[in-house]
N, CA and C atoms as an extended XYZ file, in Angstrom:
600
Properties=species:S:1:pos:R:3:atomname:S:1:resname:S:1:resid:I:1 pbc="F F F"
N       106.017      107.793       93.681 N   UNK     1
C       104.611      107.977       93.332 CA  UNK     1
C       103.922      106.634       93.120 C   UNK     1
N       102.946      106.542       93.401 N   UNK     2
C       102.082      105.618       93.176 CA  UNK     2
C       100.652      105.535       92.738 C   UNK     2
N       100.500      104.978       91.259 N   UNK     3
C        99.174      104.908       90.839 CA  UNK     3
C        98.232      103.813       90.759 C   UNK     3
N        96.993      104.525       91.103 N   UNK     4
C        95.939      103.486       91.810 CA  UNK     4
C        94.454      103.471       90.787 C   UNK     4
N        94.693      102.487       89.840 N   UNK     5
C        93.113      102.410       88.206 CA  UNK     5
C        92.288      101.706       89.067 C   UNK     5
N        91.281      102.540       88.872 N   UNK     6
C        89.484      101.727       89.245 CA  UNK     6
C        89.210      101.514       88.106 C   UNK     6
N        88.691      100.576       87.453 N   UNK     7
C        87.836      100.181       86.421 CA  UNK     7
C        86.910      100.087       86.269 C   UNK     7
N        85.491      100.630       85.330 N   UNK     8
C        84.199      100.843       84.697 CA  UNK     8
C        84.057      101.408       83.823 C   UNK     8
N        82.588      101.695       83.809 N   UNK     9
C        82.088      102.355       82.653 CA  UNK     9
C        81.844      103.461       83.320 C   UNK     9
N        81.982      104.730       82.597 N   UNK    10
C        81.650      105.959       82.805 CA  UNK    10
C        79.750      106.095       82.570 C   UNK    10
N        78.851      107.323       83.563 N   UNK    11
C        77.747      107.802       83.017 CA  UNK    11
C        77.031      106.833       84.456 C   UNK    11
N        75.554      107.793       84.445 N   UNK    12
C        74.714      106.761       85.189 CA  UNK    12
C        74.437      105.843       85.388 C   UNK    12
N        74.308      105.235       84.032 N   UNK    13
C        73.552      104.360       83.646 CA  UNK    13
C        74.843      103.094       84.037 C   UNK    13
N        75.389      103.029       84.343 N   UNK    14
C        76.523      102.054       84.589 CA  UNK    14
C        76.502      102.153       86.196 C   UNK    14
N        76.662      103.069       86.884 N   UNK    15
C        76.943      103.249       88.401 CA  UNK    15
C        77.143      102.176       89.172 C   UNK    15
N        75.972      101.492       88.914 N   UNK    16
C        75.586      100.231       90.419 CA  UNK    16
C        76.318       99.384       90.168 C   UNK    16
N        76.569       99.038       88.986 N   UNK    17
C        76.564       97.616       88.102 CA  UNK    17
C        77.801       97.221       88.629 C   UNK    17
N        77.749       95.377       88.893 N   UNK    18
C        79.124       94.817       89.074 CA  UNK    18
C        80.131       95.297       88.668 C   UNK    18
N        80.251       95.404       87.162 N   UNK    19
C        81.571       95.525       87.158 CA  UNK    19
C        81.983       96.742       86.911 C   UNK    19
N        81.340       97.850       88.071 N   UNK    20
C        81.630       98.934       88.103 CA  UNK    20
C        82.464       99.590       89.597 C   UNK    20
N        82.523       98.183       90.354 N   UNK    21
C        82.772       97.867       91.703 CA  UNK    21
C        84.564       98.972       91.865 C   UNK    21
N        85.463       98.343       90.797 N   UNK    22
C        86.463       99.318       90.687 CA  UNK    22
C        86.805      100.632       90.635 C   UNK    22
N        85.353      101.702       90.292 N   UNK    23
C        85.042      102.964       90.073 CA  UNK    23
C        84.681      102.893       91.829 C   UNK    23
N        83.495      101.773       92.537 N   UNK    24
C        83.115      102.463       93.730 CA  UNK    24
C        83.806      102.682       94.517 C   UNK    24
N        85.107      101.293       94.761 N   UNK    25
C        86.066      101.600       95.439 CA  UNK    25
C        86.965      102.744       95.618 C   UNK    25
N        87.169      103.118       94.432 N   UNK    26
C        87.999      104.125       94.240 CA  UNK    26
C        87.400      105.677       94.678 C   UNK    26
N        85.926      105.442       94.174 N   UNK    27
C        85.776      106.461       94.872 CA  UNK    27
C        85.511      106.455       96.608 C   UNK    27
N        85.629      105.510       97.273 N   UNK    28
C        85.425      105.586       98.450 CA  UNK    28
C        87.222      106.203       99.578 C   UNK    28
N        88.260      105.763       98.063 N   UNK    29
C        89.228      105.466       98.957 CA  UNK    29
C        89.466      107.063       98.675 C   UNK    29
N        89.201      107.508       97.550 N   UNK    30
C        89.235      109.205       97.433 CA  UNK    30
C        88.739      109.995       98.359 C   UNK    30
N        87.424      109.161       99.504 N   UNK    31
C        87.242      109.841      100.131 CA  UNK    31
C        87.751      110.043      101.064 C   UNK    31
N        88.490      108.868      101.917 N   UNK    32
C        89.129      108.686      102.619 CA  UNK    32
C        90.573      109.116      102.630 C   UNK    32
N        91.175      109.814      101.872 N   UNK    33
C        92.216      110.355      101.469 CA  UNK    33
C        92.070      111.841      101.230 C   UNK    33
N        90.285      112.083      101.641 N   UNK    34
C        90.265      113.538      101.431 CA  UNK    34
C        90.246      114.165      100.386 C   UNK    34
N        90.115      113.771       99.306 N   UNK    35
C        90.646      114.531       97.518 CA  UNK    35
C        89.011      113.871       96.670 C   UNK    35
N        89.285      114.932       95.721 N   UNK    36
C        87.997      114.782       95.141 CA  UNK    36
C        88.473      114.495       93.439 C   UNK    36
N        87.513      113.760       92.810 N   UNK    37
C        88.057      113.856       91.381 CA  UNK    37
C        87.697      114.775       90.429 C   UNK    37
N        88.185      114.741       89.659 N   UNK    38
C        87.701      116.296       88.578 CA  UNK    38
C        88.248      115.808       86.926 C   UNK    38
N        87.949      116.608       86.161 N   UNK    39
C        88.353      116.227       84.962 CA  UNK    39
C        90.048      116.281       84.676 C   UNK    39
N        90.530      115.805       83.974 N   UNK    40
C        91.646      115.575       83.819 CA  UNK    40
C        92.196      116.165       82.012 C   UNK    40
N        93.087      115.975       81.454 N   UNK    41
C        93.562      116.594       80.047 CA  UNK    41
C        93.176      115.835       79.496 C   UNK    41
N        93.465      114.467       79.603 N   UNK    42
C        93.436      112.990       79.319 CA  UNK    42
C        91.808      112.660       79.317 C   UNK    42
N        91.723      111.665       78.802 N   UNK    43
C        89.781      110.624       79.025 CA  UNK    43
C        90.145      110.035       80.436 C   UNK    43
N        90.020      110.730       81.308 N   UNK    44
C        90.481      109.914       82.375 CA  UNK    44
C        89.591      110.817       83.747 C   UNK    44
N        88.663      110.597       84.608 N   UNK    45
C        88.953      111.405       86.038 CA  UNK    45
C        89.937      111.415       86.735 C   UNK    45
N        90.491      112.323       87.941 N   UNK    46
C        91.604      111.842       88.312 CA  UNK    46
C        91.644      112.613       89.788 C   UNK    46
N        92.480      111.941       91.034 N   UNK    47
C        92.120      112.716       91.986 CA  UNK    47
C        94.082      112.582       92.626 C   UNK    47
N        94.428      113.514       93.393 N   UNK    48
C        96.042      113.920       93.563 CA  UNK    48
C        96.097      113.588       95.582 C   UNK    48
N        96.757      112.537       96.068 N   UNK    49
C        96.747      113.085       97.049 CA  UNK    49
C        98.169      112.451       97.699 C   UNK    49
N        98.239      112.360       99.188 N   UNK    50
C        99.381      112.076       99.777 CA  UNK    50
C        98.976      110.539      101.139 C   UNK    50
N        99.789      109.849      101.048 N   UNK    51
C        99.572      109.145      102.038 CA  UNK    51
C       101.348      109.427      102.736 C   UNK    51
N       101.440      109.582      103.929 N   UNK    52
C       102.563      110.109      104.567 CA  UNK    52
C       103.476      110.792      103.540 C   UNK    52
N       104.564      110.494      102.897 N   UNK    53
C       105.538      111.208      101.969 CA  UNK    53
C       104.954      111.056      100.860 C   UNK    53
N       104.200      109.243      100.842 N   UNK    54
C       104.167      108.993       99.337 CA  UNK    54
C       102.784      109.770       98.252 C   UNK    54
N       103.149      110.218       97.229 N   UNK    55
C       102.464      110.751       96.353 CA  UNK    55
C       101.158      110.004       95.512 C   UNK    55
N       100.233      109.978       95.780 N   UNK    56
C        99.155      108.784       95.309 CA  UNK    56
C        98.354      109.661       94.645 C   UNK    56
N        98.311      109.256       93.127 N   UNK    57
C        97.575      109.181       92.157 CA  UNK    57
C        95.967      108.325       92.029 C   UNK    57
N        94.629      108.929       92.069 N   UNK    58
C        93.913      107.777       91.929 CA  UNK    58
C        93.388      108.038       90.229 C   UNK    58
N        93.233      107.514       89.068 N   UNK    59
C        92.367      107.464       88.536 CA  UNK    59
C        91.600      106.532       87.564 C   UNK    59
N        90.330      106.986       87.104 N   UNK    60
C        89.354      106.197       86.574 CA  UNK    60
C        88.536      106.515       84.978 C   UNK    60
N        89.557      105.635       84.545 N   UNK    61
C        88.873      105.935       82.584 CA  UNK    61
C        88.069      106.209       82.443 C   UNK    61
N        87.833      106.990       81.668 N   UNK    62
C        86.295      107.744       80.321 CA  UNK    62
C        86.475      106.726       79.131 C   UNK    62
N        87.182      105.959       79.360 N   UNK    63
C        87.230      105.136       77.493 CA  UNK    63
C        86.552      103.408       78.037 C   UNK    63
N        86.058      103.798       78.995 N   UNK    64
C        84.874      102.425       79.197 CA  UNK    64
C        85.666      101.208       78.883 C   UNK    64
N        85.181      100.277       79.944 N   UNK    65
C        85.767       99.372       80.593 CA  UNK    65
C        86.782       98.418       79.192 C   UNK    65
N        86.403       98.011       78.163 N   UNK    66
C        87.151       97.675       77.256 CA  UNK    66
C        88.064       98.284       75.999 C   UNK    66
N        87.986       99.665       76.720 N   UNK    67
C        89.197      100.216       75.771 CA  UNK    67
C        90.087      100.755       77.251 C   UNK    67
N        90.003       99.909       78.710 N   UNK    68
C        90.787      100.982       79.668 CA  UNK    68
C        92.022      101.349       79.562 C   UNK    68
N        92.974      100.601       78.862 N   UNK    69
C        94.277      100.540       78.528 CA  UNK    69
C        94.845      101.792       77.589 C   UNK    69
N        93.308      102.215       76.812 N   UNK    70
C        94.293      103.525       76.358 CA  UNK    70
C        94.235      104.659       77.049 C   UNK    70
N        93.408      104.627       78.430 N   UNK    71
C        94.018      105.661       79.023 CA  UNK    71
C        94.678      105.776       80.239 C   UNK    71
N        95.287      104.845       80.506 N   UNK    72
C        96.088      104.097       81.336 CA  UNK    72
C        97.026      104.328       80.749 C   UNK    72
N        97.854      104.247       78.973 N   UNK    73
C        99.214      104.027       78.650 CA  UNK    73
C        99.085      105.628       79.108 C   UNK    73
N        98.343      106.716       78.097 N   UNK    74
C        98.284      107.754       78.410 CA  UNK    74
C        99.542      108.516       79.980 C   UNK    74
N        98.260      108.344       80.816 N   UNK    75
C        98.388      108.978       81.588 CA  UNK    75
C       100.063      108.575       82.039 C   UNK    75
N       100.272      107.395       82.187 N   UNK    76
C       101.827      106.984       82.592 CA  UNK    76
C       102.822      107.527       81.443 C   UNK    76
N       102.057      107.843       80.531 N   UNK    77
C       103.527      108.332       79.390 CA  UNK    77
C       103.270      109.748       79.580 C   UNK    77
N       102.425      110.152       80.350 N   UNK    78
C       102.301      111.667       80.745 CA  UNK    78
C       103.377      111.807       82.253 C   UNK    78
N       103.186      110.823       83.289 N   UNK    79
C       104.005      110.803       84.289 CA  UNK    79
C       105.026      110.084       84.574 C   UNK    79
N       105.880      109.617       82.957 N   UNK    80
C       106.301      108.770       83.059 CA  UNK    80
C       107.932      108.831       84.189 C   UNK    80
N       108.298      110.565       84.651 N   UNK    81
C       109.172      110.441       84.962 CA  UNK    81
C       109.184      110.349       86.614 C   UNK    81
N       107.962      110.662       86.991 N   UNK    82
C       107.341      110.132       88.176 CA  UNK    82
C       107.327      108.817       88.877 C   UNK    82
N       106.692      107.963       87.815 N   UNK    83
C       106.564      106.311       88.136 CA  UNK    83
C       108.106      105.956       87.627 C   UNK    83
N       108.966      106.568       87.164 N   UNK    84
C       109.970      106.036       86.645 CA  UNK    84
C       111.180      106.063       88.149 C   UNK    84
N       111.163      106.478       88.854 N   UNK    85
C       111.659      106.852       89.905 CA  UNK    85
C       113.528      106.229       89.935 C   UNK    85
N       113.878      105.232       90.054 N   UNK    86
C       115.258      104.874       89.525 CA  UNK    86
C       115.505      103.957       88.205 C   UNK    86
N       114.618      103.960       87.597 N   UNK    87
C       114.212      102.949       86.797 CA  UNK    87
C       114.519      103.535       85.583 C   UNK    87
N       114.810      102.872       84.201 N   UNK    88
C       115.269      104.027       83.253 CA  UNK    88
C       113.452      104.302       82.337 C   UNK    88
N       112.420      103.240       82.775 N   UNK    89
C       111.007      103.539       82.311 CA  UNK    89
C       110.558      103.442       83.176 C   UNK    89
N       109.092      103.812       82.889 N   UNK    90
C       107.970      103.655       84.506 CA  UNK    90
C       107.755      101.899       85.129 C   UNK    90
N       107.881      101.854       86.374 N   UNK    91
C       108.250      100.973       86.975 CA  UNK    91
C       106.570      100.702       87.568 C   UNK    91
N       106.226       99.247       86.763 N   UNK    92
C       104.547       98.889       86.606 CA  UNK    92
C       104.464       98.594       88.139 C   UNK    92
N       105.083       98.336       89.296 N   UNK    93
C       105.081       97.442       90.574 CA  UNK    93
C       104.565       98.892       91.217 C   UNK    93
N       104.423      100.375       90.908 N   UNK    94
C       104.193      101.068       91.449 CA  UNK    94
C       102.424      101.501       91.194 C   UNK    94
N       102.100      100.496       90.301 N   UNK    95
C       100.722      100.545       90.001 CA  UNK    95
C        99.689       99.390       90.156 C   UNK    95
N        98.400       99.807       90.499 N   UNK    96
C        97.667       98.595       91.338 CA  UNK    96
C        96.086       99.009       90.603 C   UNK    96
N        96.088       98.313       89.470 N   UNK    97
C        95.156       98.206       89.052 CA  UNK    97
C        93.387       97.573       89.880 C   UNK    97
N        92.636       98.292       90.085 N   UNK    98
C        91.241       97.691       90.825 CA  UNK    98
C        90.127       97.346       90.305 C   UNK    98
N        89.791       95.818       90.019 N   UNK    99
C        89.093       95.379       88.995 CA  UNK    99
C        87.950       94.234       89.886 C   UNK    99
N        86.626       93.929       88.789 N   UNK   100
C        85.855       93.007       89.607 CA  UNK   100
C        86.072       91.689       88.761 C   UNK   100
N        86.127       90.659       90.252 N   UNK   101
C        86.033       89.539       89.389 CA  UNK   101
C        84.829       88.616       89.570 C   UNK   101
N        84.202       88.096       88.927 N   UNK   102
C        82.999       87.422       89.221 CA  UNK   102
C        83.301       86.168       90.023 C   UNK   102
N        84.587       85.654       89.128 N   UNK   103
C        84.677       84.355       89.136 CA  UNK   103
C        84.854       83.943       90.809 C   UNK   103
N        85.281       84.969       91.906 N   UNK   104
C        85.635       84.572       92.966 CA  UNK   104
C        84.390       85.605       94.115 C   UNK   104
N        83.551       84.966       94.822 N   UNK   105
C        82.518       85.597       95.830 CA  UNK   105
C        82.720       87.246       95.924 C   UNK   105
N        81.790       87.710       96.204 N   UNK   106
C        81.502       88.952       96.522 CA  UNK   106
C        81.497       88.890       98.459 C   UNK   106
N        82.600       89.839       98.881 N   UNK   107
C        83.218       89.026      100.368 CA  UNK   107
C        84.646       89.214      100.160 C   UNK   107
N        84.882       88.455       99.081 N   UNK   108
C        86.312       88.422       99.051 CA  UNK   108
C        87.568       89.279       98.131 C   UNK   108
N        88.436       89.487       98.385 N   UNK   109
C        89.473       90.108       97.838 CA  UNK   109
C        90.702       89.268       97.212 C   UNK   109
N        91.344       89.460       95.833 N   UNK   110
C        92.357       88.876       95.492 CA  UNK   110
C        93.218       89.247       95.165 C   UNK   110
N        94.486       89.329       95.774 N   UNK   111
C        95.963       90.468       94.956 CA  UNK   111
C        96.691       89.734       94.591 C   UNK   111
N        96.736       90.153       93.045 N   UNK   112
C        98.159       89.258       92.420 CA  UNK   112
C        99.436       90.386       91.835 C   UNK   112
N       100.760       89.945       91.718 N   UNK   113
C       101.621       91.055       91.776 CA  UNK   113
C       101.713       90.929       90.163 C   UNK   113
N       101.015       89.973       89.421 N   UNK   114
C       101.074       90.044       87.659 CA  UNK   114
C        99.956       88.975       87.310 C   UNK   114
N       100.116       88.940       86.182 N   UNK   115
C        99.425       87.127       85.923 CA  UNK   115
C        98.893       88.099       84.047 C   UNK   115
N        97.468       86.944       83.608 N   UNK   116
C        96.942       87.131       82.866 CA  UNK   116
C        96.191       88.052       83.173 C   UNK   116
N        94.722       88.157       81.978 N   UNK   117
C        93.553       89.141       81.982 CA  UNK   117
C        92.610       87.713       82.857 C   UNK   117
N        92.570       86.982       82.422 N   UNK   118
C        91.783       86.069       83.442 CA  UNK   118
C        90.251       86.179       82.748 C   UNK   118
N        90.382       86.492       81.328 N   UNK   119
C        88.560       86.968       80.850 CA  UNK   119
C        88.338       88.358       81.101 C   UNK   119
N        89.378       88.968       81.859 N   UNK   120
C        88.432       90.178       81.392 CA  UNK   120
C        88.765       91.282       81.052 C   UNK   120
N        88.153       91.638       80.253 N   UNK   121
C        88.352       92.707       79.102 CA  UNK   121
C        89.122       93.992       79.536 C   UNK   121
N        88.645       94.667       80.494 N   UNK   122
C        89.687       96.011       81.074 CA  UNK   122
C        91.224       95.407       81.166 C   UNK   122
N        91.348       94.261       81.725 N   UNK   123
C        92.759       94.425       81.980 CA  UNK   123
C        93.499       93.641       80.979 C   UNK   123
N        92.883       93.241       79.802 N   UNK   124
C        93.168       92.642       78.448 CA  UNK   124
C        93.557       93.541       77.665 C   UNK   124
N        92.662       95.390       78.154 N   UNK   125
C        93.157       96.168       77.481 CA  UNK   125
C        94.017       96.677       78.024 C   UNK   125
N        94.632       97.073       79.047 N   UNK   126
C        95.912       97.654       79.705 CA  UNK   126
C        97.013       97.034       79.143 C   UNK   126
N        96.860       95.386       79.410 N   UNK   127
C        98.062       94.637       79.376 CA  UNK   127
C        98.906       94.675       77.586 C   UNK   127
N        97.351       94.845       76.911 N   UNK   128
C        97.937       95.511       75.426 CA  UNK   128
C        98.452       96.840       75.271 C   UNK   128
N        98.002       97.552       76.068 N   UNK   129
C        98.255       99.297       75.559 CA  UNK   129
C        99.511       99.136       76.285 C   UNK   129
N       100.123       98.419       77.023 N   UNK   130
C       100.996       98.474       78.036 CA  UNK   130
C       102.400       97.312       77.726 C   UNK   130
N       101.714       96.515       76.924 N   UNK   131
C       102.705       95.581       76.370 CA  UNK   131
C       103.377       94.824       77.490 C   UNK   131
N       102.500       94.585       78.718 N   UNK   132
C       103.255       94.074       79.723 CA  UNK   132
C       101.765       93.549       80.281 C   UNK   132
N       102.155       92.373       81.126 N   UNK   133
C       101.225       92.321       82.328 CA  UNK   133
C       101.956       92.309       83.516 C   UNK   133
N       102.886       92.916       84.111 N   UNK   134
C       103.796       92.982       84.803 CA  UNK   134
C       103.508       94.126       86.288 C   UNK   134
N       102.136       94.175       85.998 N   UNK   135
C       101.560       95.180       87.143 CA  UNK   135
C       100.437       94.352       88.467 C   UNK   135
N       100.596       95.109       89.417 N   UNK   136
C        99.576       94.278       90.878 CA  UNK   136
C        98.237       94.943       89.905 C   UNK   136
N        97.455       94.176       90.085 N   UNK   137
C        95.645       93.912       90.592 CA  UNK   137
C        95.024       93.418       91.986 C   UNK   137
N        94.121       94.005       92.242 N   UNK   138
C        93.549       93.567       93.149 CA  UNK   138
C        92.105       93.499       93.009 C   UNK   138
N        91.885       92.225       92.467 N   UNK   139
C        90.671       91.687       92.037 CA  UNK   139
C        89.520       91.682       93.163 C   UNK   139
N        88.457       92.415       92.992 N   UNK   140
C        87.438       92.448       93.780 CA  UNK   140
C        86.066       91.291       93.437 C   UNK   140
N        86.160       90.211       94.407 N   UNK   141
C        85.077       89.573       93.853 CA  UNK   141
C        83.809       90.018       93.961 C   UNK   141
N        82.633       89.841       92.911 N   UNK   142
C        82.056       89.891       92.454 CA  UNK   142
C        80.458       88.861       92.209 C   UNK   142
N        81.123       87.485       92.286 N   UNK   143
C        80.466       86.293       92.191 CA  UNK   143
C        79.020       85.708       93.347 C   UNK   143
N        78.567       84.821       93.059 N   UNK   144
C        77.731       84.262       93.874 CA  UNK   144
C        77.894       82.854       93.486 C   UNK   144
N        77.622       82.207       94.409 N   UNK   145
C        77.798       80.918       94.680 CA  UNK   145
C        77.878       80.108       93.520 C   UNK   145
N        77.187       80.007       92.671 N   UNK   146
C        77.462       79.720       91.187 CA  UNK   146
C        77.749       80.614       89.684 C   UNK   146
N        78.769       80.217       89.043 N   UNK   147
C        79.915       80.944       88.844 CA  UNK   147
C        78.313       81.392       87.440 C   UNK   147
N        78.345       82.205       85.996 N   UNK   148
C        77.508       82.354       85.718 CA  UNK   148
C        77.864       81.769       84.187 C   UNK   148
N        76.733       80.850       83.172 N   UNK   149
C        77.004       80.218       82.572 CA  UNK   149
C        77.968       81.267       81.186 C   UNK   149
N        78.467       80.810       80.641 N   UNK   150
C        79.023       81.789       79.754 CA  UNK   150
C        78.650       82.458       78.816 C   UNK   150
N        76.919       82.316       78.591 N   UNK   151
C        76.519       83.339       77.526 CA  UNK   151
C        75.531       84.172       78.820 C   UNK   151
N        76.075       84.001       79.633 N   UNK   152
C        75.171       85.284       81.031 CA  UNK   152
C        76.341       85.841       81.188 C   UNK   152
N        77.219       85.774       81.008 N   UNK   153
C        78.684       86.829       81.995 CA  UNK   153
C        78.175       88.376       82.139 C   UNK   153
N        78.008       88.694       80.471 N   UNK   154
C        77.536       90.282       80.133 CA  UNK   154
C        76.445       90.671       81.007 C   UNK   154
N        75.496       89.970       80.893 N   UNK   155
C        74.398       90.361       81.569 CA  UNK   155
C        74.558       89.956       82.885 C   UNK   155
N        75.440       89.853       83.619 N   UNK   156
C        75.763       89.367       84.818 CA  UNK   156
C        76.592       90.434       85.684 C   UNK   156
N        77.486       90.720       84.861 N   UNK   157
C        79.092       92.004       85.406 CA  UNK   157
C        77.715       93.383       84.862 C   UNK   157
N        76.901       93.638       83.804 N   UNK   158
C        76.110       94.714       83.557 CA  UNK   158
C        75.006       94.896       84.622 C   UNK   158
N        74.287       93.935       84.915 N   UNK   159
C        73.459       93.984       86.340 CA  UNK   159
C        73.830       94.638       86.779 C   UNK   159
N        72.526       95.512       87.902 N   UNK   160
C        72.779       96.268       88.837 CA  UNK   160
C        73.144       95.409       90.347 C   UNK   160
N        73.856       95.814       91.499 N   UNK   161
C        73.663       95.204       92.050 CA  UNK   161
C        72.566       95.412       92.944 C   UNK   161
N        72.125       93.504       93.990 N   UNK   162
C        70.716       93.684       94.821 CA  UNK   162
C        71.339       93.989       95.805 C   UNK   162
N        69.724       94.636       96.671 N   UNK   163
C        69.971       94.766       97.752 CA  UNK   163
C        70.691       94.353       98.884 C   UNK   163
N        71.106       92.681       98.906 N   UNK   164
C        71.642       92.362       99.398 CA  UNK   164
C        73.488       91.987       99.342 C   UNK   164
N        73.727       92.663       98.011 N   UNK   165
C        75.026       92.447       97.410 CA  UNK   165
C        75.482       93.850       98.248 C   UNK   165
N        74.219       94.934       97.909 N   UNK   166
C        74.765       96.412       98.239 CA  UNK   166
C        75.395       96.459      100.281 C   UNK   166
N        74.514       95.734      100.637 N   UNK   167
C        75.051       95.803      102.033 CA  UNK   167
C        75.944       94.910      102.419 C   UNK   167
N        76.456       93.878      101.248 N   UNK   168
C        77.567       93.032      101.954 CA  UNK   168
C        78.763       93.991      101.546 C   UNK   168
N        78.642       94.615      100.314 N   UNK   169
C        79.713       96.088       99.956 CA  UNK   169
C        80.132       96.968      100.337 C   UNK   169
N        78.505       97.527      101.542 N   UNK   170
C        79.139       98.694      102.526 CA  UNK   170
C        79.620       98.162      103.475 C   UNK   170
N        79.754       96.902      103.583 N   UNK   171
C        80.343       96.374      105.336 CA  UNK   171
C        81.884       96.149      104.859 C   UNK   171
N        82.291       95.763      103.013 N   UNK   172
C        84.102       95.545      102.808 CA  UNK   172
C        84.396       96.759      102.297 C   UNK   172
N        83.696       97.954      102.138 N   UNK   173
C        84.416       99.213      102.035 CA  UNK   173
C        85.563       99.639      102.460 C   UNK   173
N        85.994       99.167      104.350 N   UNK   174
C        86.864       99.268      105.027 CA  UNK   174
C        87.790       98.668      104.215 C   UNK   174
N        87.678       97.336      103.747 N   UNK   175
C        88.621       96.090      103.800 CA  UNK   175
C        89.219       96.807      102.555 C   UNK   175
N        88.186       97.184      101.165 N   UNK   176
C        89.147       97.910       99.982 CA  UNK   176
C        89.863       98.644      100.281 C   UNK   176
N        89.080       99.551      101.127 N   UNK   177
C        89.929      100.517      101.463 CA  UNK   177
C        91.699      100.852      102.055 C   UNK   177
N        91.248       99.779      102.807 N   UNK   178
C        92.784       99.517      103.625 CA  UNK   178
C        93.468       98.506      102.694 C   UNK   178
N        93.200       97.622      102.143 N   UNK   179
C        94.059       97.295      101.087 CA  UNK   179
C        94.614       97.677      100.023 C   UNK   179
N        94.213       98.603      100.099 N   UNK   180
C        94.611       99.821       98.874 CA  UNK   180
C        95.817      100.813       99.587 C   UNK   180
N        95.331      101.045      100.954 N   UNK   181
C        96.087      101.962      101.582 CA  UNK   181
C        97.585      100.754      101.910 C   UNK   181
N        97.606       99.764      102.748 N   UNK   182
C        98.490       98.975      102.337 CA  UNK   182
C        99.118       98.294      101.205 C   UNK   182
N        98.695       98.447      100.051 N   UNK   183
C        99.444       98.612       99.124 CA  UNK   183
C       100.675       99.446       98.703 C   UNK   183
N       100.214      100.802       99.379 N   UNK   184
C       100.500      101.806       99.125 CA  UNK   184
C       102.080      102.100      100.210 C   UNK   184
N       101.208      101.845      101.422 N   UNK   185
C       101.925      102.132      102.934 CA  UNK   185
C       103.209      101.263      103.065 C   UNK   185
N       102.648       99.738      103.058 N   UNK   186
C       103.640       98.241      103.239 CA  UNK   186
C       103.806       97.402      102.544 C   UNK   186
N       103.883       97.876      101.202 N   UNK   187
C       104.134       96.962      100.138 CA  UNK   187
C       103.489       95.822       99.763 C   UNK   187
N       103.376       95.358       98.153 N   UNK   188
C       102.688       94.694       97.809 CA  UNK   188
C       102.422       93.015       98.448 C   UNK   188
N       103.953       92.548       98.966 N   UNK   189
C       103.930       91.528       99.742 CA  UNK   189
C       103.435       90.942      101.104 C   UNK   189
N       103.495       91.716      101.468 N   UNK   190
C       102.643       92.313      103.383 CA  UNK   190
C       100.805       92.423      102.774 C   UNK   190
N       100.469       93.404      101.496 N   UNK   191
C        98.762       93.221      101.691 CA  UNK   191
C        98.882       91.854      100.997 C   UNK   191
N        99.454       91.130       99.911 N   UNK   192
C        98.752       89.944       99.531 CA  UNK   192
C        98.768       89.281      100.824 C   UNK   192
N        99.714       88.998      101.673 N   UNK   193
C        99.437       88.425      102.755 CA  UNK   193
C        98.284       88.344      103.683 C   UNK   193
N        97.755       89.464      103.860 N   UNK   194
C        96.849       89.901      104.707 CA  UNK   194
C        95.586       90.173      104.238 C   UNK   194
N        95.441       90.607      102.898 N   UNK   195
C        94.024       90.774      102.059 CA  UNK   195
C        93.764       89.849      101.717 C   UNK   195
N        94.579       89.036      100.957 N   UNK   196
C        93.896       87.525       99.940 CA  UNK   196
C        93.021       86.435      101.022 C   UNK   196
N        91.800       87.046      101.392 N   UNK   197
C        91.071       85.988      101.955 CA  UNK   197
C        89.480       86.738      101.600 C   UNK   197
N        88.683       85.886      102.027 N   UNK   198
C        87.166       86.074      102.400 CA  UNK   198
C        87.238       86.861      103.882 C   UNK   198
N        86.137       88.076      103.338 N   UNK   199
C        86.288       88.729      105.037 CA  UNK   199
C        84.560       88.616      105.114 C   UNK   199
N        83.847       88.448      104.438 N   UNK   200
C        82.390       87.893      104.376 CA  UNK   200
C        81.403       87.238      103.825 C   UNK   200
C-alpha cells in the first residue's frame, strides 16, 4: 500500500492560495486515478484507489496546515498493518508527503527521500506527530524570482494565486501528476531522478 498527504487548509476561503497547491494536486491526481474523496472517520478527506496491483491511498487533513501531523499519525495507526507490510511498524518510505515550497520557483518540482521541515509548518507537524522525518516529500515550488522577505512569508503562502501563476499550474498538472504516479509505479529513486528539475 501506498500513502499519498496533500497539504492545506481546509474551506473556501483557502482554495487558491499557495500553500494550498498540495490539496490541488492531489485533487487532480484523484482525478486521474478515477476516485473521488469523501469524508473519512478521521479529520481527514480521503480517496481509495489502485494503480496496477498497488493499493494507493490519497489523503488530505481537516486539522489545517499546522496541526497536519495529527492526522497523518492517525490515519497510519489506523492502517498501520497495511503500510507495515514486512516491517514489524509502518514503513514511512511507503509515504510521499505533497507540500509547497516557496523557497524554490513555481515550474519546478523537488523530491527528497527525508531531510528537515525546511520552515514549514505542515511537515514540522508530521515529523512531530510521527517522531521521524524519515518519509519522501515532494516539494512543489511555489516561489518567484525573489524569495519573500521574512515578515511577508504568511501573507505570501496565504495569497491567492495570479493569473499568471494559475496557468503556469495548469500546464505542470501533468508533471505532479506523473510524479506522483512514479513514485508510486518506479520507485522513489527513478522519480527523484527524473522529476527534480524545472519543467517551466
Amino acid at each position: 500500500m501506498k500513502l499519498i498527504i496533500g497539504l492545506g487548509n481546509p474551506g473556501s476561503k483557502y482554495e487558491l492560495t499557495r500553500h494550498n497547491i498540495g490539496f490541488i494536486a492531489l485533487d487532480f491526481f484523484a482525478s486521474f486515478l478515477n476516485i473521488k474523496f469523501s469524508e473519512s472517520k478521521g479529520d481527514w478527506l480521503e480517496a481509495k484507489g489502485k494503480i496496477g496491483n498497488e493499493e494507493v491511498y490519497l489523503i488530505k487533513p481537516a486539522t489545517y496546515m499546522n496541526n497536519s501531523g495529527i492526522a497523518v499519525r492517525e490515519f497510519i495507526e489506523r492502517h498501520e498493518a497495511e503500510l507495515s507490510e514486512k516491517t514489524e511498524k509502518p514503513d514511512l518510505k511507503n509515504i510521499l508527503v505533497v507540500v509547497d515550497d516557496f523557497q524554490i520557483p513555481l515550474g519546478m518540482i523537488r523530491v527528497r527521500k527525508n531531510g528537515s521541515d525546511g520552515g514549514h509548518n505542515g511537515l514540522s507537524s508530521i515529523i512531530y506527530h510521527l517522531n521521524s522525518d524519515e518519509f519522501p516529500r515532494m516539494r512543489i515550488g511555489i516561489g518567484k524570482e525573489e524569495v519573500p522577505a521574512k515578515e511577508e512569508f504568511i501573507d505570501f503562502v496565504l495569497g491567492v494565486f495570479e493569473k499568471d501563476e494559475i496557468e503556469i499550474i495548469k500546464k505542470m498538472i501533468p508533471f505532479y501528476t506523473d510524479c506522483m504516479k512514479s513514485f508510486i509505479t518506479d520507485g522513489l529513486t527513478k522519480t527523484m531522478n527524473n522529476y527534480n528539475k524545472i519543467f517551466i
